[in-house]
C-alpha positions in Angstrom: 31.5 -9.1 -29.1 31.0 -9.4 -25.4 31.7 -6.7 -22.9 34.9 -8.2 -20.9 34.5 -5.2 -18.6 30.8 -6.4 -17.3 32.4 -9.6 -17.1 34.6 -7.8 -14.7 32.2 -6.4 -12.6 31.2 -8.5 -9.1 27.7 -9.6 -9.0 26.1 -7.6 -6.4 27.0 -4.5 -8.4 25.2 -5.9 -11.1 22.5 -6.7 -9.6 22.6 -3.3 -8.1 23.1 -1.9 -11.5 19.6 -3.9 -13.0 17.7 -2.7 -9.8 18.7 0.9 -11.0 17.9 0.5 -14.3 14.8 -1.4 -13.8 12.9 1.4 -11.8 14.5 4.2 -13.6 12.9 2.3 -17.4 10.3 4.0 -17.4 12.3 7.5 -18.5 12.7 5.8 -21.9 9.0 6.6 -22.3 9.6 10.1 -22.6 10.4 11.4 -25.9 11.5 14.6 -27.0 9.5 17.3 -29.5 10.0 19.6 -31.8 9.9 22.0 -29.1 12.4 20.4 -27.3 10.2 19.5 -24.2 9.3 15.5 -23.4 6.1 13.8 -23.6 5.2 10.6 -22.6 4.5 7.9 -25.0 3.8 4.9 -23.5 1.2 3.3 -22.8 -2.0 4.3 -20.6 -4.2 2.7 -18.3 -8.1 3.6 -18.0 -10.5 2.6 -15.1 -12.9 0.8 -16.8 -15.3 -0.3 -13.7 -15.3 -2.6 -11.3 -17.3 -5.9 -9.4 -19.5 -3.7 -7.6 -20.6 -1.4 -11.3 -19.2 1.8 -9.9 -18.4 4.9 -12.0 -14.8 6.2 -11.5 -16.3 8.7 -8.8 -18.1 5.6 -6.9 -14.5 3.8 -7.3 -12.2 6.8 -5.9 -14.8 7.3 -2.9 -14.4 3.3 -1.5 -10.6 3.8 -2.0 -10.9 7.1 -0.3 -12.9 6.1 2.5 -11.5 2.9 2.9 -8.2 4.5 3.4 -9.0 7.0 5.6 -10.9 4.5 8.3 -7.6 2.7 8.2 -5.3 5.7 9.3 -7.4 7.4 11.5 -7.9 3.7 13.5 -3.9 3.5 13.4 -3.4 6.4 14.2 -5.7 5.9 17.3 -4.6 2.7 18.0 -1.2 4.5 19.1 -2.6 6.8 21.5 -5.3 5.0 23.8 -3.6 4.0 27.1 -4.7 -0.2 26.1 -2.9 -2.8 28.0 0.6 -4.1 27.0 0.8 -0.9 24.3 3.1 0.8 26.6 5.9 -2.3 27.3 4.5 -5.3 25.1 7.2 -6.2 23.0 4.9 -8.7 21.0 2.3 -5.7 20.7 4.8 -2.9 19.4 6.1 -5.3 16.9 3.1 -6.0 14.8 1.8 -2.8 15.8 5.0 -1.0 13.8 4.7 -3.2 11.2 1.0 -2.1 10.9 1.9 1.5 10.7 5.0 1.5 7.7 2.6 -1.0 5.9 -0.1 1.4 6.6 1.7 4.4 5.2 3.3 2.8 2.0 -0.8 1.8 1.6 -1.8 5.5 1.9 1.4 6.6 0.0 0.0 4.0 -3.1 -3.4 4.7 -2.5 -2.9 8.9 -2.7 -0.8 8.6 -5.8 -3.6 6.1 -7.7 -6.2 8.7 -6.8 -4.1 11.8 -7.5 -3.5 10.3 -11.4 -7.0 10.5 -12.0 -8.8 8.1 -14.3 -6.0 7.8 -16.9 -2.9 6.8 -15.3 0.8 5.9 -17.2 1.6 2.7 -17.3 4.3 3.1 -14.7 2.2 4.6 -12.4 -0.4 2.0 -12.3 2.5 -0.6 -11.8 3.5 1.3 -8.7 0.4 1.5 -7.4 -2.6 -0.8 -8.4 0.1 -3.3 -8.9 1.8 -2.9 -5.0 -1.4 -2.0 -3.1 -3.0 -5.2 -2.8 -0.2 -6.4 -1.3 0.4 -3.9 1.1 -2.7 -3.5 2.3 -2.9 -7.5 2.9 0.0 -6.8 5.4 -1.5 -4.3 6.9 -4.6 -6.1 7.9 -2.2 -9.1 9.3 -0.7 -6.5 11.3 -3.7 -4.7 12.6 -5.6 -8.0 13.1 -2.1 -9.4 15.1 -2.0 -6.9 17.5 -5.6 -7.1 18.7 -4.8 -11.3 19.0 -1.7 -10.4 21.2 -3.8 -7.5 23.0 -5.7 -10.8 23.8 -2.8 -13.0 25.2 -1.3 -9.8 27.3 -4.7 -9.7 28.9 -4.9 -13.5 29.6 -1.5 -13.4 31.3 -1.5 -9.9 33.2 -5.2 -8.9 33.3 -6.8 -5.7 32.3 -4.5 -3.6 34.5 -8.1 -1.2 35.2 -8.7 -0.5 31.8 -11.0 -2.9 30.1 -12.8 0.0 28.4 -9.2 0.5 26.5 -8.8 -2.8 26.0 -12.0 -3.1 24.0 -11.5 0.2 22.0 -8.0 -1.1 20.7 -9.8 -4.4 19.7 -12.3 -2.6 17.7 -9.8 0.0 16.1 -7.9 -3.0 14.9 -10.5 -4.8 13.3 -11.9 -1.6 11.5 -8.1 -0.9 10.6 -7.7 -4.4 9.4 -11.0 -4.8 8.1 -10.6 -1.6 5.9 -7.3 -2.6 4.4 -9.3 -5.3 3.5 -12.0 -4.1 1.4 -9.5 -1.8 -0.3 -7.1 -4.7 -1.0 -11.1 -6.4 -2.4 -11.7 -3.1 -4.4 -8.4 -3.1 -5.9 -8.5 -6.2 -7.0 -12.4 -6.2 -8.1 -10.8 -3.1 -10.9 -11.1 -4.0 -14.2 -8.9 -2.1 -16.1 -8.4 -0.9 -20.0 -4.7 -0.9 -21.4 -4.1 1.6 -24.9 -1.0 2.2 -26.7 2.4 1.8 -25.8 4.0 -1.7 -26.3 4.7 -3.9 -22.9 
């Protein structure tokens, strides 16, 4: 017998209403015990190894350092005194849009490594599953704003700071180029699925 009251119901709220459900599914994993506490039983997903043959600890290193290289260069990116960082519209932009992409990176990356080896299936489709992609925008980003740092220099000149200019070029292309590699490593992991049903 169909509902007539979903029927009812416009079709942004549900849509809203599937968005909801869809990220909150993974609660009916959790199943109650004797003792009245939950446990997960889905499934689990196990770092198996990856292009390069590294153990888990070889693995969580690149991912660590790789992730670290690209803050700290963002980061740094920010406070040098380049040309155009101060009032170049087309430099802030890409630059902003390097630093959320870089953070929802660091935010996937931390909760990958923080799981360990063995990581719920939910887990590893919020994080293995998004950081490829995130990380790809990040190096866009990064790799964007030292391009633009370029045309701002062709039009107004180095403004007495060429020795900024070239330290914001390099801290973009380590930025970008380590979102790169981790985007590479991530998607060089082979991984082992057990139990649970998809």
């Amino acid at each position: 017998m169909t509902d007539k009251s979903s029927k009812q119901l416009p079709k942004q709220k549900q849509s809203g209403q599937q968005k909801k459900s869809s990220r909150r599914s993974y609660l009916n994993e959790f199943q109650k015990d004797a003792a009245g506490t939950y446990q997960y039983s889905g499934a689990w997903i196990h770092y198996d190894t990856d292009e390069a043959g590294r153990s888990y600890a070889g693995w969580r290193t690149a991912i660590l350092t790789c992730t670290v290289v690209m803050v700290v260069c963002i980061i740094a990116a920010g406070c040098i005194p380049a040309p155009g960082m101060q009032n170049g519209a087309y430099l802030l932009i890409p630059y902003m849009i390097s630093v959320v992409a870089g953070a929802l990176t660091v935010y996937a990356a931390g909760r990958l490594l923080i799981h360990g080896e063995k990581l719920r299936e939910y887990v590893y489709d919020a994080t293995a599953i998004k950081l490829p992609a995130r990380a790809m925008v990040t190096a866009i980003a990064s790799f964007l704003v030292g391009l633009m740092e370029c045309v701002w220099i062709a039009q107004h000149g180095f403004a007495g700071a060429p020795v900024w200019f070239i330290c914001l070029l390099l801290l973009e292309l380590l930025s970008g180029g380590s979102a790169l590699l981790l985007r590479n490593v991530i998607l060089g992991t082979k991984w082992e699925r057990c139990g649970g049903k998809r």
